[in-house]
C-alpha positions as CSV (number, residue, x, y, z in Angstrom):
1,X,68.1,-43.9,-47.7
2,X,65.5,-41.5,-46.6
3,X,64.3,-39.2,-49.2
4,X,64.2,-35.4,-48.5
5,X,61.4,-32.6,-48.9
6,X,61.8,-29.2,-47.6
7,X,58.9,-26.4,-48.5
8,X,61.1,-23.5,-47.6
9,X,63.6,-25.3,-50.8
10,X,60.4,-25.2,-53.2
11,X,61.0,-22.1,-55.1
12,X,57.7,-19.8,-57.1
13,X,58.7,-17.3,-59.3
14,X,55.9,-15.0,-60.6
15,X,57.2,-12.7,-63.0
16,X,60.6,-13.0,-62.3
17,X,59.5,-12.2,-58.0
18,X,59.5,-14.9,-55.4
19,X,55.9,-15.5,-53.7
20,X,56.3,-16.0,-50.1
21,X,53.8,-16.6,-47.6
22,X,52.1,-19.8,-48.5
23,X,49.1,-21.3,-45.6
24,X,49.7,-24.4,-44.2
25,X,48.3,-27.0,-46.2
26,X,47.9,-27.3,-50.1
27,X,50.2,-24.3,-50.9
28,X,50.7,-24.8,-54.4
29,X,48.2,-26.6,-56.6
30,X,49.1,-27.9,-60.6
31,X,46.5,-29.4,-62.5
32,X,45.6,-29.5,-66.5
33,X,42.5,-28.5,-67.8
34,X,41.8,-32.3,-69.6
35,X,43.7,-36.0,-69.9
36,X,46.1,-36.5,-72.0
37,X,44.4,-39.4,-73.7
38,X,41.0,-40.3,-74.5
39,X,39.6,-43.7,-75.3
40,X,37.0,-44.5,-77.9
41,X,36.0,-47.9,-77.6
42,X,33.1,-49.3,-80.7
43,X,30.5,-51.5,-80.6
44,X,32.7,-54.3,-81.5
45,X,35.2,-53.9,-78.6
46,X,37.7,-51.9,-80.6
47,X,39.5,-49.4,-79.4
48,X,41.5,-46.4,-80.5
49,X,43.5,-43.6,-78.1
50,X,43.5,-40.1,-79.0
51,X,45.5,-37.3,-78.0
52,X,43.8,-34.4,-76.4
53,X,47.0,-32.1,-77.4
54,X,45.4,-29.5,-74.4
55,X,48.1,-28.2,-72.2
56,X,45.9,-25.9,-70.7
57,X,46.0,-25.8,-66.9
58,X,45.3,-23.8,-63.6
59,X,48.2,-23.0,-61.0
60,X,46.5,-22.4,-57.5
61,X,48.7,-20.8,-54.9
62,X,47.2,-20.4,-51.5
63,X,49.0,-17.5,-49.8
64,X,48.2,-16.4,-45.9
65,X,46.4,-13.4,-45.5
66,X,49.3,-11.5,-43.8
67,X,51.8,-12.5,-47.1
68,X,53.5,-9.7,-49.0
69,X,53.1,-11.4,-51.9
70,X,49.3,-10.4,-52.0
71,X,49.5,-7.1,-52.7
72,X,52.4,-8.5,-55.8
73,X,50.0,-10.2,-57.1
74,X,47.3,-8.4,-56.5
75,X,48.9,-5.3,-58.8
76,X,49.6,-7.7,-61.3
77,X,46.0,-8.8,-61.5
78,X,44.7,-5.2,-61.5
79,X,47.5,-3.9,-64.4
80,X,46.2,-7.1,-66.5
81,X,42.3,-5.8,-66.2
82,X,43.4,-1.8,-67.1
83,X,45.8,-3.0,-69.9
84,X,44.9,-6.8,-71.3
85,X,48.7,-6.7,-71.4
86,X,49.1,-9.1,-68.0
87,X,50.2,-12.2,-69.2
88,X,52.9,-13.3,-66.8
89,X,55.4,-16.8,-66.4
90,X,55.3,-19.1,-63.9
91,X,57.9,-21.3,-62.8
92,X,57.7,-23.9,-59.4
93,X,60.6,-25.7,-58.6
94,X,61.6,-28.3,-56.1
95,X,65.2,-27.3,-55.5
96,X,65.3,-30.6,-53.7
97,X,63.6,-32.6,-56.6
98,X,63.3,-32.9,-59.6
99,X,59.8,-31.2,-60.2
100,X,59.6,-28.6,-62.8
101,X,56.6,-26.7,-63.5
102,X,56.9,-23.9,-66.0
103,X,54.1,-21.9,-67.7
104,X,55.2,-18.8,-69.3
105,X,51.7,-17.2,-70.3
106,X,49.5,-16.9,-67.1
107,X,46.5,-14.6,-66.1
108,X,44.8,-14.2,-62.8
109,X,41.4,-15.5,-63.2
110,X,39.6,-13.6,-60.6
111,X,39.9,-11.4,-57.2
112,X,40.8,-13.7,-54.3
113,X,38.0,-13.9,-51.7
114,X,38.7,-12.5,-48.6
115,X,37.3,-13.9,-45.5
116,X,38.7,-12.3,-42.0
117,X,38.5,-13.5,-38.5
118,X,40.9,-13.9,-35.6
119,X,43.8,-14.9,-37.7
120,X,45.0,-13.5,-41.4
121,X,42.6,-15.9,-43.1
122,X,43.8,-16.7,-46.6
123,X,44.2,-15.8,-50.3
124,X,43.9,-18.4,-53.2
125,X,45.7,-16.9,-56.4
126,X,44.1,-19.1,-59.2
127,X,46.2,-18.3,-62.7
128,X,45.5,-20.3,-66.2
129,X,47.8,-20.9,-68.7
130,X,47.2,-21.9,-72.5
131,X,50.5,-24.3,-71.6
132,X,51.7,-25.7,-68.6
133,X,54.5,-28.1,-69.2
134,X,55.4,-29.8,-66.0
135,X,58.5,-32.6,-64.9
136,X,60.1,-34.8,-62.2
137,X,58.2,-34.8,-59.1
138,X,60.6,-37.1,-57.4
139,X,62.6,-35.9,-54.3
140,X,66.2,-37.0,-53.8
C-alpha cells in the first residue's frame, strides 16, 4: 500500500496562528543543537556512552516573500526585542503522520534577509528553543 504525504496536511502553529506561505523546497527545517550520545572511548579500547541531556534546537521555516505570515512573525520578533517577553510555542504536525514536533519556548534569532528580484524571493524564520521534543515521522 502506497504511503501518503500531503504539505497542505502539515500543519505550523506559531503562537496559537497558522503560518502559511512556505517556498518550494525545504519549508520546514528541525534540527537539535548536539547528539544525543557521546562516545568516550580509552586508551585501552573501553568505551562508555554519555548522555548529552541538550534538547536545545533551531526550527527554520522558509516562507515566500509574498506570505502573510511574514509580517506575523515579523511583529512577534519585533515585540520580543521592545519587551524580552517574546518567548512563543511551536508546534509542526503531519496530520497525515505521525510526526510531532512541539517546542513551547521559542525566540526569533535574527531579522530575515531580504533579497528581491523578479519574483517574491524568500524569508527564513530561524527560532531556538531551550527544548524541542520531536515524534513519529512516519506517514500512513
Amino acid at each position: 500500500m502506497a504511503k501518503t504525504f500531503d504539505f497542505k496536511k502539515v500543519a505550523v502553529i506559531v503562537a496559537g496562528v497558522p503560518v502559511q506561505g512556505f517556498i518550494d523546497g525545504d519549508a520546514i527545517v528541525v534540527a537539535k543543537n548536539s547528539d544525543a550520545w557521546e562516545l568516550t572511548v580509552g586508551v585501552d579500547g573501553e568505551s562508555t556512552r554519555s548522555r548529552s541531556n541538550n534538547e536545545s534546537g533551531r526550527i527554520t521555516l522558509r516562507l515566500q516573500g509574498s506570505s502573510l505570515s511574514n509580517a506575523y512573525l515579523d511583529g512577534l520578533r519585533t515585540g520580543d526585542e521592545l519587551s524580552g517577553l517574546g518567548q512563543v510555542p511551536i508546534m509542526i504536525k503531519d496530520l497525515f503522520g505521525t510526526l510531532l514536533v512541539n517546542a513551547a519556548q521559542c525566540w526569533c534569532v535574527k531579522v530575515p534577509d531580504v533579497t528581491l528580484s523578479r519574483t517574491p524571493g524568500q524569508r527564513e524564520w530561524v527560532f531556538e528553543s531551550g527544548n524541542i521534543a520531536m515524534a513519529g515521522g512516519g506517514n500512513v
